[in-house]
C-alpha positions as CSV (number, residue, x, y, z in Angstrom):
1,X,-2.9,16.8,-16.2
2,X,-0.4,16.5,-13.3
3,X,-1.1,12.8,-12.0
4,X,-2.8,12.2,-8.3
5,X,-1.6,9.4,-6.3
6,X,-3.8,7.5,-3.8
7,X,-3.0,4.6,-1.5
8,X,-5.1,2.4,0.0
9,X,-4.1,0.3,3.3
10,X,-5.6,-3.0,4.2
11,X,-8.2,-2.1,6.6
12,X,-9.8,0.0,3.6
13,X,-9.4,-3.0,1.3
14,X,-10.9,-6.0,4.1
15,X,-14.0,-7.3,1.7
16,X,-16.0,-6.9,-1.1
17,X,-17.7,-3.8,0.5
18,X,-14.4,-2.2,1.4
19,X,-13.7,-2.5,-2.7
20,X,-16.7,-1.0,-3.6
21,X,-16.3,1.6,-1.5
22,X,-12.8,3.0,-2.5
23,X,-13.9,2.5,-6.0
24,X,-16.5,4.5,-5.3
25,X,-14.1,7.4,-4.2
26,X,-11.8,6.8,-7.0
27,X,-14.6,7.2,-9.3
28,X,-15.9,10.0,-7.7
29,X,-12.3,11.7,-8.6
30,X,-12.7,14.1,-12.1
31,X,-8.6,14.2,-12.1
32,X,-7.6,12.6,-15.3
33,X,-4.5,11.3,-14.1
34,X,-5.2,9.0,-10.9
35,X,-2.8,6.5,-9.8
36,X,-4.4,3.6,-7.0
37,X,-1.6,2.4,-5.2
38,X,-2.7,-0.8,-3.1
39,X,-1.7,-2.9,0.3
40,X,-3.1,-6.5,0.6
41,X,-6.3,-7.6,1.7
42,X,-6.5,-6.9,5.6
43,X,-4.9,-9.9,7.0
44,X,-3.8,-11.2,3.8
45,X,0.2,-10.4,4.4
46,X,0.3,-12.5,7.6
47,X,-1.6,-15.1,6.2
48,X,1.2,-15.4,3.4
49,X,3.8,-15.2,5.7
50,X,2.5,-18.2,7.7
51,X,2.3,-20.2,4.7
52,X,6.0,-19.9,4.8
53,X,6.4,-20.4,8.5
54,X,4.0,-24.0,8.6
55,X,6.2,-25.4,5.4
56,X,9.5,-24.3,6.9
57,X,8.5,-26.7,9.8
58,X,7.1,-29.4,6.8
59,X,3.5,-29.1,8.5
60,X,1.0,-29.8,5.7
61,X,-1.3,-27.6,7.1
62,X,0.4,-24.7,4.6
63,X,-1.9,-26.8,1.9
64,X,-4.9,-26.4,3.7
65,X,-4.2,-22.9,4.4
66,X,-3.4,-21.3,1.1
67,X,-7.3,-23.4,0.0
68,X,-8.6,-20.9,2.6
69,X,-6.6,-17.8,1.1
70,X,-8.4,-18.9,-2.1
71,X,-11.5,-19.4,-1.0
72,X,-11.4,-15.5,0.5
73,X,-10.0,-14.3,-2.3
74,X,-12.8,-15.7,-4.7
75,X,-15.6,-15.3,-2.9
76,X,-14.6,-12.0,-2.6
77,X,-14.0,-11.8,-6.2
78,X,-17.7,-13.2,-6.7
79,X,-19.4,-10.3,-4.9
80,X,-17.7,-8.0,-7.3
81,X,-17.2,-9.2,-10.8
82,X,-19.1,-11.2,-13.3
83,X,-18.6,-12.5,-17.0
84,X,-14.9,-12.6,-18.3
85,X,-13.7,-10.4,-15.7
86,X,-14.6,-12.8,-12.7
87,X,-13.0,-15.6,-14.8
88,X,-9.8,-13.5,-15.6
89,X,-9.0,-12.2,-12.1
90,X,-10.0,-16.7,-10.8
91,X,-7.4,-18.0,-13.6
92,X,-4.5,-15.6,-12.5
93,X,-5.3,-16.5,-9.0
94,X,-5.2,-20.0,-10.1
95,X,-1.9,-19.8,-12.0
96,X,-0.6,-17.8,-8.8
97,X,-1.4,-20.5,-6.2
98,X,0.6,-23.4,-8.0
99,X,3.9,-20.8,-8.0
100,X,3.3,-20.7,-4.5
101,X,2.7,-24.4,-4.3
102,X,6.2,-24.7,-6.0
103,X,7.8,-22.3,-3.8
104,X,6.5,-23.8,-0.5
105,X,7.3,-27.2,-1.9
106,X,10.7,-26.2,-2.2
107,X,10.7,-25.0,1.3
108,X,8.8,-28.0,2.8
109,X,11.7,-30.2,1.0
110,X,14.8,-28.4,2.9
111,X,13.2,-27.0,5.6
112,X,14.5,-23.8,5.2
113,X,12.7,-20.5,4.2
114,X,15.3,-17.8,3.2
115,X,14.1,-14.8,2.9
116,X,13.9,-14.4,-0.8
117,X,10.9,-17.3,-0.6
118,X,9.2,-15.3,1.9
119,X,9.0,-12.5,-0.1
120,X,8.0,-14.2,-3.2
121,X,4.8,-15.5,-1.1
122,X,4.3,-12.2,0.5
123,X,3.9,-10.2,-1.9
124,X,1.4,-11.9,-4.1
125,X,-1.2,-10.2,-1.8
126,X,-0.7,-7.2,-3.5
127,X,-0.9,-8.4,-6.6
128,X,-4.2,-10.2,-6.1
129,X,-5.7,-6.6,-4.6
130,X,-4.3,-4.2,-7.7
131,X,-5.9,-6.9,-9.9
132,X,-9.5,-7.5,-8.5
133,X,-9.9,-3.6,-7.6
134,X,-8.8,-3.1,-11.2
135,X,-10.8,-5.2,-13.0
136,X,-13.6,-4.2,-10.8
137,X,-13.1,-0.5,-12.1
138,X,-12.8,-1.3,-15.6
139,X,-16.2,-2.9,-15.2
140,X,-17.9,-0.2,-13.5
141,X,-16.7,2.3,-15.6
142,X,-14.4,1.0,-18.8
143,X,-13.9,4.5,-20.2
144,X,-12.1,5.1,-17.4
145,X,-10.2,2.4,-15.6
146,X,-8.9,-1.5,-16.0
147,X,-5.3,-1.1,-15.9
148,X,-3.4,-2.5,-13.2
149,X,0.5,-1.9,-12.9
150,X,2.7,-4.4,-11.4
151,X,5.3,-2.7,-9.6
152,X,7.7,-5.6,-9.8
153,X,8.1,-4.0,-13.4
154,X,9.1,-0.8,-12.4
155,X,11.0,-0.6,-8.8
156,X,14.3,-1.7,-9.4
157,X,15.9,-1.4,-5.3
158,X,19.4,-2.1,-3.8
159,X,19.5,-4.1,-1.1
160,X,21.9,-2.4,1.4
161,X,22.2,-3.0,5.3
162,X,19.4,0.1,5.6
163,X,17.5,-1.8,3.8
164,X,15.7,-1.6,0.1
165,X,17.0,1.8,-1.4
166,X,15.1,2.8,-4.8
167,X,17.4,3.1,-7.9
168,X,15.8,6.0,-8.9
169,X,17.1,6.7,-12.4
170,X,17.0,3.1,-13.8
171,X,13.0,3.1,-12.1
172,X,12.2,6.6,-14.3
173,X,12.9,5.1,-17.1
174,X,10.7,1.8,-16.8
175,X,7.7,4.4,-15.3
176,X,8.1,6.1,-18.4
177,X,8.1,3.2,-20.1
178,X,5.1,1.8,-18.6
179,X,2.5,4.9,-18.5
180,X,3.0,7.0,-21.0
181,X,2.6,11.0,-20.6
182,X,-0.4,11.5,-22.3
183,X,-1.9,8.2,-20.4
184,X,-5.3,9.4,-18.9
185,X,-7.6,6.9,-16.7
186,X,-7.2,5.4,-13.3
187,X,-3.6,3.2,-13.0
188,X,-4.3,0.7,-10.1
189,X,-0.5,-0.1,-8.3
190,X,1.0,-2.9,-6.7
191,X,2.6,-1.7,-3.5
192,X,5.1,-3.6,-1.3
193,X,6.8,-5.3,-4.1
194,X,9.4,-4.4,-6.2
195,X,12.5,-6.1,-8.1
196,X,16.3,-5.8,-6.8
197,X,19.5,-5.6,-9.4
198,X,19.4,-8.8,-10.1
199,X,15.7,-9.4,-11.4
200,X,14.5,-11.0,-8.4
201,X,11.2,-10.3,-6.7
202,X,11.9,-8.3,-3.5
203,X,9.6,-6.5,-1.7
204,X,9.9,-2.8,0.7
205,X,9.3,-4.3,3.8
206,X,6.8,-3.8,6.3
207,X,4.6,-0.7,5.6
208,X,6.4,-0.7,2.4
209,X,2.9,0.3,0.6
210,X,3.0,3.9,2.1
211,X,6.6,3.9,0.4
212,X,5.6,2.8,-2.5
213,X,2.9,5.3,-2.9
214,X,5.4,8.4,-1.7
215,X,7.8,6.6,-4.8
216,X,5.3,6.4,-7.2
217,X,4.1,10.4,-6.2
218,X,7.9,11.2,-7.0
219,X,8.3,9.3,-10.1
220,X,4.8,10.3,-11.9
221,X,5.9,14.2,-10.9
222,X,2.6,14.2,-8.8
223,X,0.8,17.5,-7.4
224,X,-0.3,15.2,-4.3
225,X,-0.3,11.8,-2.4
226,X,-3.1,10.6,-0.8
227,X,-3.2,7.9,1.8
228,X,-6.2,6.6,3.0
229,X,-6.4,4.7,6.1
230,X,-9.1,4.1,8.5
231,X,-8.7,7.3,11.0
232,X,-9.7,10.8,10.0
233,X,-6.1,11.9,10.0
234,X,-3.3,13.1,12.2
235,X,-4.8,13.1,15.2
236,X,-3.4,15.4,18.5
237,X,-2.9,12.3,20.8
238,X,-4.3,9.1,21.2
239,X,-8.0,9.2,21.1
240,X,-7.9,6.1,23.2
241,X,-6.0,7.9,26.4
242,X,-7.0,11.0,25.2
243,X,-11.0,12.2,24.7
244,X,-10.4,15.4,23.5
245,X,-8.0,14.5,20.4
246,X,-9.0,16.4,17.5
247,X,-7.5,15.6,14.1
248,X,-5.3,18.1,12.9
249,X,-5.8,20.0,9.5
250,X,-1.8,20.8,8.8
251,X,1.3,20.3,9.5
252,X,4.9,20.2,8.3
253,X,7.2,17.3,7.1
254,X,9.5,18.2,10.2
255,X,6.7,18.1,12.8
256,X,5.7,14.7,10.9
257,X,8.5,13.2,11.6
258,X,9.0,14.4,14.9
259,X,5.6,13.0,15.9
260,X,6.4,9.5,14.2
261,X,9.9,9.2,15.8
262,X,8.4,9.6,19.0
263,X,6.0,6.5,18.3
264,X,3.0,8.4,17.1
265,X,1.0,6.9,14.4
266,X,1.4,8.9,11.6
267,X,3.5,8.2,8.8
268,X,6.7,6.4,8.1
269,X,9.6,8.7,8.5
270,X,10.8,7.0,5.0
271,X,7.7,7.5,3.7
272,X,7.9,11.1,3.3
273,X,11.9,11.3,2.1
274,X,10.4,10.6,-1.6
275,X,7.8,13.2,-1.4
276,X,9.8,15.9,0.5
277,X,12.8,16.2,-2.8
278,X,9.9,17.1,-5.4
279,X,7.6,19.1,-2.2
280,X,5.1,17.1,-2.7
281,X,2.3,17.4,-0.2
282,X,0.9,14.3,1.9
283,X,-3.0,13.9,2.7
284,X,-3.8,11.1,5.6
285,X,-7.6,10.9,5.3
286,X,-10.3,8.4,6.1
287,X,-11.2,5.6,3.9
288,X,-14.7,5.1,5.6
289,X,-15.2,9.0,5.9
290,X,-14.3,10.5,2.7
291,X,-16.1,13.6,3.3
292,X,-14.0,14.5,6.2
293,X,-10.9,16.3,4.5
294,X,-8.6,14.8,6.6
295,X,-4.2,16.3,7.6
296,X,-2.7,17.9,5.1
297,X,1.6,17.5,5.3
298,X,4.0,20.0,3.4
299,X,7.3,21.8,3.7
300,X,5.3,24.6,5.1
301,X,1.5,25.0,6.8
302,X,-0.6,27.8,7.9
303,X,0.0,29.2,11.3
304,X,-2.2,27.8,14.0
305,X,-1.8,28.2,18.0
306,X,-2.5,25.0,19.0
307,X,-0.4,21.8,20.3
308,X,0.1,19.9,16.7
309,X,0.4,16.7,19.1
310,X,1.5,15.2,22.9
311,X,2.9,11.8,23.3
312,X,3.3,10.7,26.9
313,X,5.9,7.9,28.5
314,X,4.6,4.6,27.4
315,X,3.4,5.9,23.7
316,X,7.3,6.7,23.1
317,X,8.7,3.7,25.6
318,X,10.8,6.6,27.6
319,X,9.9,8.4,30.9
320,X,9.5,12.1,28.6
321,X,6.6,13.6,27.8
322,X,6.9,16.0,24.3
323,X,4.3,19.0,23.5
């Protein structure tokens, strides 16, 4: 009964067939505790943020832009849902796009958009993904799914000059709150976003979903995180510069974050703090391969003689290479 935490990035969440298909593997999941933790729409973030950007200079192009957002967003919608579902997810999308009207109104009016506006607008891309992928679940299979959490509810952060930093007792409690312990089903899970002390929206910053996922692991106790990206996991080097990269099947937290500090794609160093305090292990697999099992990451992995990864001059912006 131990929950299962997933996250899905933006490039697995692009279209109507990119929600289908991670439903797909959701449902395909027996665990009776799943929890979906989602980015944006691919694309969706930026758009946002240049909604901000074109107000800030008073360009009324912002208007024409957040019609387009809309018009992805439902036809997107469309493909999915039908009945009182497709109206349900249109109205909050709706009601969403005249706060953000407000909000860049204000901006447009002093020219001026502080941060806390940005992240208002940016993180409402989240919110529209955990919704649609939600609803979409509940109508494919009801017994199951439906429920999507918004985050803003539950992540209460400090802002500090490191950055967002989870207050992680004051978050337990509205987690518990939230999903109760005999909850069973499929939670979908705004990433990105949370709330700061003073009850204002916030978000984690950039990447902030793979943090969100590693905080929700450690707050639902979880016996693994997922995160699903478009790549069949950790791979040895670049594929790109390197032909012969092969993905590999383990590795440690401590050769993670060696490999990310040198620039290699992996994962957020931040990412794994969460999961390393309750040893939880990390999964990077492939949204658009599911069968392949993908790079398993814990405090310890099985013994194998080969290079775990090799990142050459330009990849780490230094004249070193590191084996």
């Amino acid at each position: 009964m131990r929950w299962k935490i997933h996250k899905f990035g933006g490039s697995s969440l692009a279209d109507a067939e990119c929600f289908r298909r991670v439903a797909g593997i959701v449902l395909a999941m027996p665990d009776n505790r799943l929890g979906v933790v989602v980015s944006a729409m691919g694309g969706m973030t930026d758009a946002l943020i240049n909604l901000a950007v074109l107000a800030e200079r008073d360009d009324d192009a912002y208007k024409a832009e957040l019609d387009a957002v809309g018009e992805r967003y439902a036809g997107t919608a469309r493909e999915l849902l039908e009945g009182d579902s497709l109206v349900g997810v249109l109205d909050a999308w709706s009601a969403d796009a005249a706060d953000i009207r407000d909000v860049l109104k204000a901006v447009a009016l002093v020219k001026s958009a502080p941060q806390r506006s940005r992240d208002v607008v940016a993180g409402y891309g989240e919110i529209w993904s955990a919704r649609l992928l939600a609803a979409y679940i509940g109508q494919e299979a009801p017994e199951r799914g439906g429920v999507w959490v918004d985050a803003r509810r539950i992540l209460i952060v400090r802002e500090t000059e490191l950055g967002p930093t989870v207050l992680w007792e004051a978050s337990q409690a509205k987690f518990d709150d939230a999903l109760a312990r005999d909850f069973e089903g499929i939670a979908v899970i705004t990433g990105f976003i949370a709330t700061d002390e003073d009850g204002l929206q916030t978000t984690l910053g950039r990447n902030g979903s793979d943090y969100s996922a590693a905080i929700f692991a450690s707050l639902a106790n979880a016996a693994e995180l997922s995160i699903w990206t478009d790549v069949d996991g950790v791979m040895s080097a670049d594929p790109n510069r390197v032909p012969e990269a092969r993905v590999i099947d383990q590795m440690t937290y401590n050769e993670a974050m060696e490999l990310a500090y040198f620039g290699a794609k992996v994962i957020h160093p931040q990412t794994l703090g969460p999961v390393i305090a309750k040893d939880i292990p990390v999964w990077i697999r492939n949204s658009h391969n599911p069968a392949h099992p993908g790079s398993r990451i814990a405090a310890d992995a099985a013994h194998v003689d080969s290079i775990k990864g090799i990142i050459r001059g330009s990849d780490a912006d230094t004249d070193i290479a590191v084996i």
